[in-house]
C-alpha positions in Angstrom: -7.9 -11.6 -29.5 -5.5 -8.6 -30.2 -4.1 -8.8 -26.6 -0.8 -10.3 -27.8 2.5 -8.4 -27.0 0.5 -6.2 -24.6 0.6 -5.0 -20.7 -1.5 -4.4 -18.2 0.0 -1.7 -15.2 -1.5 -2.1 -11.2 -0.1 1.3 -10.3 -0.4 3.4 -6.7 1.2 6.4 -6.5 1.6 8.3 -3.2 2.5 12.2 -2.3 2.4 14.0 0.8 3.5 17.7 1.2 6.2 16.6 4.6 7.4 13.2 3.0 9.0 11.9 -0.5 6.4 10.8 -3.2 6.6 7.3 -4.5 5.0 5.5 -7.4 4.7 1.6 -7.7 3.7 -0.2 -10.8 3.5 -3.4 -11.5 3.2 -5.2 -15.1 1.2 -8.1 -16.0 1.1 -9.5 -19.3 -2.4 -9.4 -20.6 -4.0 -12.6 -21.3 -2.8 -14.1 -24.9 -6.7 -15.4 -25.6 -9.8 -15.1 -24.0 -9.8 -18.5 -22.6 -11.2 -19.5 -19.6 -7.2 -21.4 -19.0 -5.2 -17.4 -20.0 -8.0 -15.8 -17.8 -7.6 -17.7 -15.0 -3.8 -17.5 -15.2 -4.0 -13.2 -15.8 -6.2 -13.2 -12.9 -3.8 -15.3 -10.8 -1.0 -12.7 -11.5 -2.8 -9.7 -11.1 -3.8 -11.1 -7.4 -0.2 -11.8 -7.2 0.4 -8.0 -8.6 -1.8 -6.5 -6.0 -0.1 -8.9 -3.1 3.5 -7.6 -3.2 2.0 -3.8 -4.2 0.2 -3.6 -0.7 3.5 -5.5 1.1 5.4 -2.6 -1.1 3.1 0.1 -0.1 3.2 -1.2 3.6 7.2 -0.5 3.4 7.1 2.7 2.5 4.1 4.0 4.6 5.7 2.5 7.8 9.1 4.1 7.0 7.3 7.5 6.2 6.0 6.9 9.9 8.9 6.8 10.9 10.5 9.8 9.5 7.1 11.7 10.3 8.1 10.4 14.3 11.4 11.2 14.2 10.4 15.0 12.7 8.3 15.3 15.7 10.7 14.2 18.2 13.4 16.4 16.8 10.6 19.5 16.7 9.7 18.5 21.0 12.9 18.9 21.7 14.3 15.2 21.5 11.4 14.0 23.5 8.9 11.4 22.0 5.6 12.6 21.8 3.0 10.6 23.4 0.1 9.4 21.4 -3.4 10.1 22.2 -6.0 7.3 23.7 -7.7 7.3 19.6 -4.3 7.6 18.1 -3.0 4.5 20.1 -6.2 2.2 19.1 -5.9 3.6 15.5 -2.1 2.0 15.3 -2.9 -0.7 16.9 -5.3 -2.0 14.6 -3.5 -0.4 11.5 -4.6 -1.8 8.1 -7.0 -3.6 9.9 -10.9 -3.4 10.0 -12.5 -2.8 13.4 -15.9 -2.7 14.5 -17.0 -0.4 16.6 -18.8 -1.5 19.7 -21.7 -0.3 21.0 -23.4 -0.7 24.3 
């Protein structure tokens, strides 16, 4: 196949003007032959890849929060800020899909 000896790259790359930039890559051998057996076990680690990517991103996203409530605290004077009705349901279901309900 032609495949031998080479890499595939999952990458995510993050910047923000107020917080450090960060760039996550992760390798994954490409499949040696285009059998259904290397496929399945490419496929298998690029699932794994993407797994420990998001848990990666997850890190660094919740300790940007972090530093982005801390930057806000220290601007009101020591005093945490109170979030907004929106802004506490947003949190709350962070990473996770809601559906809006309608009556």
């Amino acid at each position: 196949m032609g495949s031998e000896n080479q890499n595939h790259a999952l990458t995510a790359s993050y910047t923000s003007p107020e917080n450090a930039h960060f760039t996550i890559t992760e390798h994954i051998p490409a499949p040696p032959s285009a059998s259904v057996q290397d496929r399945t076990h490419y496929l298998d680690a690029l699932r794994k890849a993407v797994t420990e990517t998001q848990e990666r991103i997850n890190k660094e996203l919740t300790m940007r929060m972090e530093e982005d409530k801390a930057r806000e605290a220290a601007s009101s004077g020591g005093a945490p800020a109170r979030l907004g009705t929106e802004e506490d349901k947003e949190e709350e279901f962070y990473g996770e899909e809601v559906q809006d309900e309608e009556n």
